[in-house]
Predicted model as a PDB file, atoms N, CA, C, CB and O in Angstrom, pLDDT in the B-factor column:
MODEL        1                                                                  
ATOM      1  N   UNK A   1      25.964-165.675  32.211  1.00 82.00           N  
ATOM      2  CA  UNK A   1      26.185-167.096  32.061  1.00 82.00           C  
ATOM      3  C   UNK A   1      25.175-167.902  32.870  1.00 82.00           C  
ATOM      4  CB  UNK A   1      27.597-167.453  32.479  1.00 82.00           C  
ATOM      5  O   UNK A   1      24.829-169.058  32.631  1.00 82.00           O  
ATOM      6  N   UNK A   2      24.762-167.134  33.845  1.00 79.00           N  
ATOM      7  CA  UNK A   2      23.777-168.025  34.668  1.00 79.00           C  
ATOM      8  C   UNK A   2      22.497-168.379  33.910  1.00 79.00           C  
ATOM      9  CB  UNK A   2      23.346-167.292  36.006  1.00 79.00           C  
ATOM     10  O   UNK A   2      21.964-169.487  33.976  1.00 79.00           O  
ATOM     11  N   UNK A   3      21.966-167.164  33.053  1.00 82.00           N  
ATOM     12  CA  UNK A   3      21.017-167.212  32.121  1.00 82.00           C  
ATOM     13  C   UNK A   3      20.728-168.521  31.125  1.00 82.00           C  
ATOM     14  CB  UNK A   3      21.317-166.139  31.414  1.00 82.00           C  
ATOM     15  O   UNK A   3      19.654-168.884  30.645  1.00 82.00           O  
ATOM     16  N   UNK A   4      22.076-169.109  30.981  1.00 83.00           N  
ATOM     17  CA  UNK A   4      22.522-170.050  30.001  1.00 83.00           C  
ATOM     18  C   UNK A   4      21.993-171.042  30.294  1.00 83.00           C  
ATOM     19  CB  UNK A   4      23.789-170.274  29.834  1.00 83.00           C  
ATOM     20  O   UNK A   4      22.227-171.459  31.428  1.00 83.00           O  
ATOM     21  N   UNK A   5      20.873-171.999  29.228  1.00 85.00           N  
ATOM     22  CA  UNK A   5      20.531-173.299  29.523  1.00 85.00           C  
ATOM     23  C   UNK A   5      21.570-174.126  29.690  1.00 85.00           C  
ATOM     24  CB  UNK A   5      19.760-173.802  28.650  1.00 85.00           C  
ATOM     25  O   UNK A   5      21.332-174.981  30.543  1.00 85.00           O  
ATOM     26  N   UNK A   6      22.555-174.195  29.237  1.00 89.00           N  
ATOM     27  CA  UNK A   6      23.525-174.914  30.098  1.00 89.00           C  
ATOM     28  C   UNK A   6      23.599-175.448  31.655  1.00 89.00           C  
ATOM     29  CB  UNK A   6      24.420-174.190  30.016  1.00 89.00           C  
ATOM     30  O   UNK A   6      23.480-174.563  32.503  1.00 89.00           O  
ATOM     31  N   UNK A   7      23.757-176.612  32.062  1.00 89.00           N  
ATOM     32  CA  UNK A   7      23.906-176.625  33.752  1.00 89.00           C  
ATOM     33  C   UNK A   7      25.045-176.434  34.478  1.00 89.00           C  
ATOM     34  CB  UNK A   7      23.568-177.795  34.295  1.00 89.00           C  
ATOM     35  O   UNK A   7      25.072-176.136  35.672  1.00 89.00           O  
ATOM     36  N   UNK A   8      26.560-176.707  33.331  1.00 92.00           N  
ATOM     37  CA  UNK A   8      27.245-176.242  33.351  1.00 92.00           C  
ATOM     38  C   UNK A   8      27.968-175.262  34.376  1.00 92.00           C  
ATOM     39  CB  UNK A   8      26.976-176.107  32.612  1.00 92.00           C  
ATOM     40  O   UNK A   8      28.693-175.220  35.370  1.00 92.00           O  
ATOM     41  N   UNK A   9      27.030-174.244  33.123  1.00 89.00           N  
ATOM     42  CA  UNK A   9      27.421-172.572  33.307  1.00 89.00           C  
ATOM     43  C   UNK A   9      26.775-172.154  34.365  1.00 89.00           C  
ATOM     44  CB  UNK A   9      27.006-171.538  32.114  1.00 89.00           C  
ATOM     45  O   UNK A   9      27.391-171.338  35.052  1.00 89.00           O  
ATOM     46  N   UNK A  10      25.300-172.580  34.856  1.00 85.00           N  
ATOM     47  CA  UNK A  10      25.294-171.986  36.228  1.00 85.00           C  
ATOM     48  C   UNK A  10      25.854-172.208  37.182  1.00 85.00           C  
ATOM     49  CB  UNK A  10      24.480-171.979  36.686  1.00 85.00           C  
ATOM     50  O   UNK A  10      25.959-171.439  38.137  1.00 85.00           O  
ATOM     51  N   UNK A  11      26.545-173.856  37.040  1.00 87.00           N  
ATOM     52  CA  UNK A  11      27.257-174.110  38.256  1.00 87.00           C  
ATOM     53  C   UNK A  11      28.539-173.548  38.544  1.00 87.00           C  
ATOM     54  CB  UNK A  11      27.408-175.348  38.368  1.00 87.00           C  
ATOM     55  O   UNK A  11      29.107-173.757  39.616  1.00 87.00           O  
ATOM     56  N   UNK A  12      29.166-172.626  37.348  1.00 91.00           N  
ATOM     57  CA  UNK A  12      30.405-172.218  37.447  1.00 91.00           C  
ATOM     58  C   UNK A  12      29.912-171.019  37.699  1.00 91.00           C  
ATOM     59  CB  UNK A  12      31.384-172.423  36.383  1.00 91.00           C  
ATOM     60  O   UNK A  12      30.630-170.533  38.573  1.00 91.00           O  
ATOM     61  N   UNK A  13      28.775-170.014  37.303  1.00 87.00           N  
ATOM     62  CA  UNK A  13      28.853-168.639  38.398  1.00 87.00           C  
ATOM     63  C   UNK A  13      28.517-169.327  39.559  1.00 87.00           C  
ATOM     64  CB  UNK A  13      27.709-167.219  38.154  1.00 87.00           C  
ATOM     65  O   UNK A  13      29.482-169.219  40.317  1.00 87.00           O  
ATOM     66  N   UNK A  14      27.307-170.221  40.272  1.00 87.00           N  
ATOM     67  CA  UNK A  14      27.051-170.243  41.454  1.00 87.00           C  
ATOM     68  C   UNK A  14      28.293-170.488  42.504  1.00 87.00           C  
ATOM     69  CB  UNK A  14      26.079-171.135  41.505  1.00 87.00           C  
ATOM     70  O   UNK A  14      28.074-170.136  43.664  1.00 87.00           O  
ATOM     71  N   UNK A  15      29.499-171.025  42.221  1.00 92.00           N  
ATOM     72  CA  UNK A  15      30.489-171.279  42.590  1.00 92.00           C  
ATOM     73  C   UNK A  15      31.219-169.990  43.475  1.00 92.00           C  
ATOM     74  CB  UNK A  15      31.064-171.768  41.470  1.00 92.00           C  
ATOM     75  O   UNK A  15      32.024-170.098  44.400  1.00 92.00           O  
ATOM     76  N   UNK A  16      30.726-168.891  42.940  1.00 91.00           N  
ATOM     77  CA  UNK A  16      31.112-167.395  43.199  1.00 91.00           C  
ATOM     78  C   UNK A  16      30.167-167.160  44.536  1.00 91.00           C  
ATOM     79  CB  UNK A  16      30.712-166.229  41.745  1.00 91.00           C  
ATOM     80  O   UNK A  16      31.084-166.830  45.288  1.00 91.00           O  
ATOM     81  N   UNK A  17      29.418-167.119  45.064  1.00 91.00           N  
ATOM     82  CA  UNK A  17      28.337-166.962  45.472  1.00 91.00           C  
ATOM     83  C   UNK A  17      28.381-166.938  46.791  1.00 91.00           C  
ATOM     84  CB  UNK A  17      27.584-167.727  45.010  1.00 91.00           C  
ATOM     85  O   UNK A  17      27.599-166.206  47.399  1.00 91.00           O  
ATOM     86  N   UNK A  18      29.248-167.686  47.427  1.00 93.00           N  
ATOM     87  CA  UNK A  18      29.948-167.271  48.712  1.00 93.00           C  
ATOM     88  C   UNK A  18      30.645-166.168  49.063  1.00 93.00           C  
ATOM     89  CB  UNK A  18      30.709-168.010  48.970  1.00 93.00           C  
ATOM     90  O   UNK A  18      30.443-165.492  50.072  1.00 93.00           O  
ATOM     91  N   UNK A  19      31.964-165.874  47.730  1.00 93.00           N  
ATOM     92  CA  UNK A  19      32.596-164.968  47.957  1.00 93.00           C  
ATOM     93  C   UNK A  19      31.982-163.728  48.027  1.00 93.00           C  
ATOM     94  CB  UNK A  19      33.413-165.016  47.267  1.00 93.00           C  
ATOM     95  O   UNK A  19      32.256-162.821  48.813  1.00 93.00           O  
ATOM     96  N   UNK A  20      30.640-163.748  46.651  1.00 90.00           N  
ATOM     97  CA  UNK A  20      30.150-162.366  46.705  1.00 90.00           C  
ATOM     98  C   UNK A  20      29.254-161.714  48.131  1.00 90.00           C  
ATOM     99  CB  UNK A  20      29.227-162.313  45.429  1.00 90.00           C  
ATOM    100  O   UNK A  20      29.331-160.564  48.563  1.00 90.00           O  
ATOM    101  N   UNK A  21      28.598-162.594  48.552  1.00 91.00           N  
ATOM    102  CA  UNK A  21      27.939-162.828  49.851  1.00 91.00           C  
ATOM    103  C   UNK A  21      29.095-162.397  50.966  1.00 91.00           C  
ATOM    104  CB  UNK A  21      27.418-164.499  49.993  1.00 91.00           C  
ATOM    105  O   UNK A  21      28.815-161.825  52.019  1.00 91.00           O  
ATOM    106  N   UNK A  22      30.427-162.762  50.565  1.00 92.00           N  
ATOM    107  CA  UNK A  22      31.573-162.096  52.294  1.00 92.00           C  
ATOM    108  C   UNK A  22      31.962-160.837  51.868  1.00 92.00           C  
ATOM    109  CB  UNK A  22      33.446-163.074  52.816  1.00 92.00           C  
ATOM    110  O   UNK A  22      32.290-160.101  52.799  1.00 92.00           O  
ATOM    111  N   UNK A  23      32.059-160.163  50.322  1.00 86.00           N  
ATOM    112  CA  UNK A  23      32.536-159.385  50.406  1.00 86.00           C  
ATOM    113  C   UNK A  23      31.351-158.305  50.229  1.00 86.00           C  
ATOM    114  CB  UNK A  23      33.580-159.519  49.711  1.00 86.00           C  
ATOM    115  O   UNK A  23      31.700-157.195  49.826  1.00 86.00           O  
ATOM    116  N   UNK A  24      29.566-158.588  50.572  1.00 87.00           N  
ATOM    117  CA  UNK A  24      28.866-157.839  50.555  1.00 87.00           C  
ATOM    118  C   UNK A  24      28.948-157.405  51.972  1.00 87.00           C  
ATOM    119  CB  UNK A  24      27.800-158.226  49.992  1.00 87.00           C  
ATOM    120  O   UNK A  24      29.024-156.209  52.252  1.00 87.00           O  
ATOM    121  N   UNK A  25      28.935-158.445  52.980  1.00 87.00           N  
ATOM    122  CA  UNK A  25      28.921-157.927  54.330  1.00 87.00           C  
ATOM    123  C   UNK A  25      30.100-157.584  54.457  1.00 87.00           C  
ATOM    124  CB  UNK A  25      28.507-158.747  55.387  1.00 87.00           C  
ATOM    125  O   UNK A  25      30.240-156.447  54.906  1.00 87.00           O  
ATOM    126  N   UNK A  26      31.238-158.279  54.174  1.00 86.00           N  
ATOM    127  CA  UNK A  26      32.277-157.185  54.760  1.00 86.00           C  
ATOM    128  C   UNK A  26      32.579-155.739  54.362  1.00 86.00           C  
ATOM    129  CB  UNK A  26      33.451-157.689  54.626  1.00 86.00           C  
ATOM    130  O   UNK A  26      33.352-155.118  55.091  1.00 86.00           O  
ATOM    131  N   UNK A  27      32.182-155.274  53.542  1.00 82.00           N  
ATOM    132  CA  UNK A  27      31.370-153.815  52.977  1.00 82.00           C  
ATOM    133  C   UNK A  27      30.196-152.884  53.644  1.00 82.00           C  
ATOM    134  CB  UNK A  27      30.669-154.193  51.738  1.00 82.00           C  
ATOM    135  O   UNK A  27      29.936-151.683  53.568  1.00 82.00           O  
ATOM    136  N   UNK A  28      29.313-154.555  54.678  1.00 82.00           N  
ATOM    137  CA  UNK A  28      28.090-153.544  55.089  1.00 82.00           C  
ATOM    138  C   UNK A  28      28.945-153.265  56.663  1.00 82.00           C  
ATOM    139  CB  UNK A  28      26.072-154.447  55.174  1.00 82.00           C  
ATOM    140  O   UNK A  28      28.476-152.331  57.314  1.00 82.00           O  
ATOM    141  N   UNK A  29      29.806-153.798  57.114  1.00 83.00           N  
ATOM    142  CA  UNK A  29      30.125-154.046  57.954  1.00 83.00           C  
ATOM    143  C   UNK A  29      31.156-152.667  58.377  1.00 83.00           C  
ATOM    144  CB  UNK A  29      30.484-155.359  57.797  1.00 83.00           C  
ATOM    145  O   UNK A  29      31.358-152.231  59.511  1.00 83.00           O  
ATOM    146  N   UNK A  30      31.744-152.135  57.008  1.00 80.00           N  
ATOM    147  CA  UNK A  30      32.412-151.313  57.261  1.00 80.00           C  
ATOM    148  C   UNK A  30      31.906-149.613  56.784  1.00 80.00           C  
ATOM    149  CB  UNK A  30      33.543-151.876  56.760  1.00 80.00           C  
ATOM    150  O   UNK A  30      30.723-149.399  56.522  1.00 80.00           O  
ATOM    151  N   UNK A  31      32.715-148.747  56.733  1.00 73.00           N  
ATOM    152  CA  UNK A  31      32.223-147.264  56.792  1.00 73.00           C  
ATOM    153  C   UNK A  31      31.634-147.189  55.245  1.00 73.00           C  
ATOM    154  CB  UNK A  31      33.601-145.997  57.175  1.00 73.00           C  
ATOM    155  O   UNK A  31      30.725-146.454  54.859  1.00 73.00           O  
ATOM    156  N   UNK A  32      32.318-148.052  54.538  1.00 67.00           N  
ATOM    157  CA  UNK A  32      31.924-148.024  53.044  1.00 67.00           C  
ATOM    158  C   UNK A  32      31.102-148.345  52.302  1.00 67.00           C  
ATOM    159  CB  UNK A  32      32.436-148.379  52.509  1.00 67.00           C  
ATOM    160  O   UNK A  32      31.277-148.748  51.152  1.00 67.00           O  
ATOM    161  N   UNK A  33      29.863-148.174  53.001  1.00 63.00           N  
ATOM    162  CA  UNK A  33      28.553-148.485  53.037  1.00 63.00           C  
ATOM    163  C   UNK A  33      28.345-148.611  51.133  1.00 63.00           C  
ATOM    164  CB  UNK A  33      27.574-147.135  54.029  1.00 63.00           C  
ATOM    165  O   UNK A  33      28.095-149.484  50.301  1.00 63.00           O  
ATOM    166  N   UNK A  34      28.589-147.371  51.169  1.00 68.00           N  
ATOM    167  CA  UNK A  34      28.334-146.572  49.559  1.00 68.00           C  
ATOM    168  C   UNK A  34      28.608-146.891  48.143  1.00 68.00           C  
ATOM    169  CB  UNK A  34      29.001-145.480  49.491  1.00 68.00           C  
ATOM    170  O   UNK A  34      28.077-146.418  47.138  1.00 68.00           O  
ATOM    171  N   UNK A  35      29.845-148.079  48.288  1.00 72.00           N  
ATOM    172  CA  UNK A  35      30.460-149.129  47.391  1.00 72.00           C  
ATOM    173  C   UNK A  35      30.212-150.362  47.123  1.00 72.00           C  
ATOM    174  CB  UNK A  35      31.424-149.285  47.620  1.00 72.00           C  
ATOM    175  O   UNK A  35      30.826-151.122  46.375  1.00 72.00           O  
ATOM    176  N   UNK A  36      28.945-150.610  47.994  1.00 75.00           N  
ATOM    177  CA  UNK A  36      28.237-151.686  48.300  1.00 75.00           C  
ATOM    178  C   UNK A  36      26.852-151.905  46.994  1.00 75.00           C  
ATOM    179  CB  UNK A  36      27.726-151.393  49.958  1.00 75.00           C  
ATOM    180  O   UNK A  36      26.545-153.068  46.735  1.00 75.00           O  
ATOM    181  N   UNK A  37      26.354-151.141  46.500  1.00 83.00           N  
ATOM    182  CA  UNK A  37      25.472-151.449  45.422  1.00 83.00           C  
ATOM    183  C   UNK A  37      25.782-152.061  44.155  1.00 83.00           C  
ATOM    184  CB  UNK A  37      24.961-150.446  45.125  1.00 83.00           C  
ATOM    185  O   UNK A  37      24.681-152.267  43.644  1.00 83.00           O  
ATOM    186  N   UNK A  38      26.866-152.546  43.208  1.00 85.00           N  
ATOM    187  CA  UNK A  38      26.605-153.180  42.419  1.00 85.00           C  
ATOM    188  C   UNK A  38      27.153-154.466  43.001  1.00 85.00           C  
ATOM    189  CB  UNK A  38      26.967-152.682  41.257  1.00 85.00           C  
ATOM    190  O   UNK A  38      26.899-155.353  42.186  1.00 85.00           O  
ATOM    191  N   UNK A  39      27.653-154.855  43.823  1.00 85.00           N  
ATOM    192  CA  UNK A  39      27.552-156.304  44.537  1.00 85.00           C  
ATOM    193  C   UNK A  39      26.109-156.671  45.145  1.00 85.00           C  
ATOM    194  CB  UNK A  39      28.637-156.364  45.812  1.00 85.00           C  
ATOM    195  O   UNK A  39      25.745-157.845  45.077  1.00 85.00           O  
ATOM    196  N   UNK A  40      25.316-155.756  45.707  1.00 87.00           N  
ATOM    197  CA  UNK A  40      24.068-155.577  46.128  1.00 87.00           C  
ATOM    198  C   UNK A  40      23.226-155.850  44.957  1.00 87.00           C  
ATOM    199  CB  UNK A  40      23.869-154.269  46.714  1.00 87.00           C  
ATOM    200  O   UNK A  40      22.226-156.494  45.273  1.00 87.00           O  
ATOM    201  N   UNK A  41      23.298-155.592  43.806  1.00 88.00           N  
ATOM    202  CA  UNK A  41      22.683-155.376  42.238  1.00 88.00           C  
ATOM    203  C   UNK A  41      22.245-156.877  41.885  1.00 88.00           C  
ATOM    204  CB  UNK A  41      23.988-154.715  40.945  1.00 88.00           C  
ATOM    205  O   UNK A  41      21.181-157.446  41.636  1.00 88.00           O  
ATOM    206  N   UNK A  42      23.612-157.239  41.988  1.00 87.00           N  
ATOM    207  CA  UNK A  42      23.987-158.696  41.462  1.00 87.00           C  
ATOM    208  C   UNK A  42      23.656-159.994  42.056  1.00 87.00           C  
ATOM    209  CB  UNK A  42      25.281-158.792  41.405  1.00 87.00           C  
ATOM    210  O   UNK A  42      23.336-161.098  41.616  1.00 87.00           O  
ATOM    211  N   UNK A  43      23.897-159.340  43.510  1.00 89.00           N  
ATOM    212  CA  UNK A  43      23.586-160.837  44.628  1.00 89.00           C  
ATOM    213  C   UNK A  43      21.628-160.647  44.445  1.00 89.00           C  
ATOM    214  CB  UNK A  43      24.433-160.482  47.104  1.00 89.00           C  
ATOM    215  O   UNK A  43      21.001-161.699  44.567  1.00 89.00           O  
ATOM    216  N   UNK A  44      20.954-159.581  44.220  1.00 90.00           N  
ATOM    217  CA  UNK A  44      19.477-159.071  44.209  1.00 90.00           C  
ATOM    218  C   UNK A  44      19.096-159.869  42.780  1.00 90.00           C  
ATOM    219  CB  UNK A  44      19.273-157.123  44.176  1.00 90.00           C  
ATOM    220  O   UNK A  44      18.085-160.569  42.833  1.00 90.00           O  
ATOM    221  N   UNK A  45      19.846-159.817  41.468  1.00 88.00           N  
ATOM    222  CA  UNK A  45      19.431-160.380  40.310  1.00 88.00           C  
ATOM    223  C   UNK A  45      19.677-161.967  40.284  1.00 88.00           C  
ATOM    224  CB  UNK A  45      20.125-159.669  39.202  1.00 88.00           C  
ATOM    225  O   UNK A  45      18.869-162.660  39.665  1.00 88.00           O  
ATOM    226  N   UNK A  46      20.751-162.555  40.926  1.00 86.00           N  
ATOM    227  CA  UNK A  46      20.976-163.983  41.424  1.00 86.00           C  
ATOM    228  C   UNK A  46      20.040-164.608  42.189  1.00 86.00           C  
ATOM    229  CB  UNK A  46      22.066-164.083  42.153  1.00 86.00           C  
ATOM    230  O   UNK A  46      19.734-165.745  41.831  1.00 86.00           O  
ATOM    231  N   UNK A  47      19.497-164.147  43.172  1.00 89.00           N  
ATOM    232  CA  UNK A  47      18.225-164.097  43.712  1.00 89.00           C  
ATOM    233  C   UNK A  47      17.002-164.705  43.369  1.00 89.00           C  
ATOM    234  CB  UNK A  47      17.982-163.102  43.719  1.00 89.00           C  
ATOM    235  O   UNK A  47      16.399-165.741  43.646  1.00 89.00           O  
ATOM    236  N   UNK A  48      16.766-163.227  42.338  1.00 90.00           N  
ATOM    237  CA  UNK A  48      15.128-163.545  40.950  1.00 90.00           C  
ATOM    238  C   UNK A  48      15.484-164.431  40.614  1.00 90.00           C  
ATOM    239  CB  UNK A  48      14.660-162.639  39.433  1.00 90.00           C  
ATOM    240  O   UNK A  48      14.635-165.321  40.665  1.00 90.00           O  
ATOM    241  N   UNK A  49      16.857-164.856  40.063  1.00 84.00           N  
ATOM    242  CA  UNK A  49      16.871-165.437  39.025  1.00 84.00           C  
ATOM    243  C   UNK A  49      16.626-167.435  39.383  1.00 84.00           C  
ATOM    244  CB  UNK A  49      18.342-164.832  38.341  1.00 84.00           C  
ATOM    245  O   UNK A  49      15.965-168.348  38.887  1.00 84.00           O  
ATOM    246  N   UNK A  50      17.583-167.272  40.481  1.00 83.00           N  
ATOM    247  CA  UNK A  50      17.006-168.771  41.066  1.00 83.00           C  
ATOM    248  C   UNK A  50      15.615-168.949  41.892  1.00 83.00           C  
ATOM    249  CB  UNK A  50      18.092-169.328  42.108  1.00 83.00           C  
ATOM    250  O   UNK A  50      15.229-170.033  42.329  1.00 83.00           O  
ATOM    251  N   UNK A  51      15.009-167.868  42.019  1.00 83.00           N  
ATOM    252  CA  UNK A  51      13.564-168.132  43.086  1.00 83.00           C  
ATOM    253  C   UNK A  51      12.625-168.333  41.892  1.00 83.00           C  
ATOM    254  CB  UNK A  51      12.943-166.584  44.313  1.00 83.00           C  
ATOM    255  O   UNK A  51      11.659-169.047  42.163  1.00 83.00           O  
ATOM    256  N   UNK A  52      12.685-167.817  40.483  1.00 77.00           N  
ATOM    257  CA  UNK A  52      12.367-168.270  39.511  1.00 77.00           C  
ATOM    258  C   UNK A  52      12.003-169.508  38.628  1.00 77.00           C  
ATOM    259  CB  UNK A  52      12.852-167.900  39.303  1.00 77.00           C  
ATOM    260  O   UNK A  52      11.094-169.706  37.822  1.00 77.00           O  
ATOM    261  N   UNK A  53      12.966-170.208  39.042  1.00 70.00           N  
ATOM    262  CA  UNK A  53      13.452-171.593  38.610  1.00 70.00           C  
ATOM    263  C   UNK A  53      12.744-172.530  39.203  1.00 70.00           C  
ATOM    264  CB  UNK A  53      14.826-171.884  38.881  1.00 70.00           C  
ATOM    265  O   UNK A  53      12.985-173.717  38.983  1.00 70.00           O  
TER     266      UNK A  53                                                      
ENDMDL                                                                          
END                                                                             
């Protein structure tokens, strides 16, 4: 949805963007290092995708 020319729609994923960001560190933070890559994936493609823009 972020993809979406819509302004909308990015503003309703960017809205997420905190949460995904607490529950990446609170993941790096703990033993469960290992469960940490497709939140890692996503916050990395959110990234491109606005340094892009």
């Amino acid at each position: 949805m972020y993809r979406s020319s819509e302004e909308g729609l990015r503003r309703f994923t960017l809205q997420f963007l905190p949460e995904l960001i607490w529950v990446y560190l609170r993941h790096s933070a703990s033993r469960e290092r290992y469960r940490n890559g497709c939140v890692e994936a996503l916050l990395l493609g959110i990234y491109n995708l606005v340094r892009d823009r």
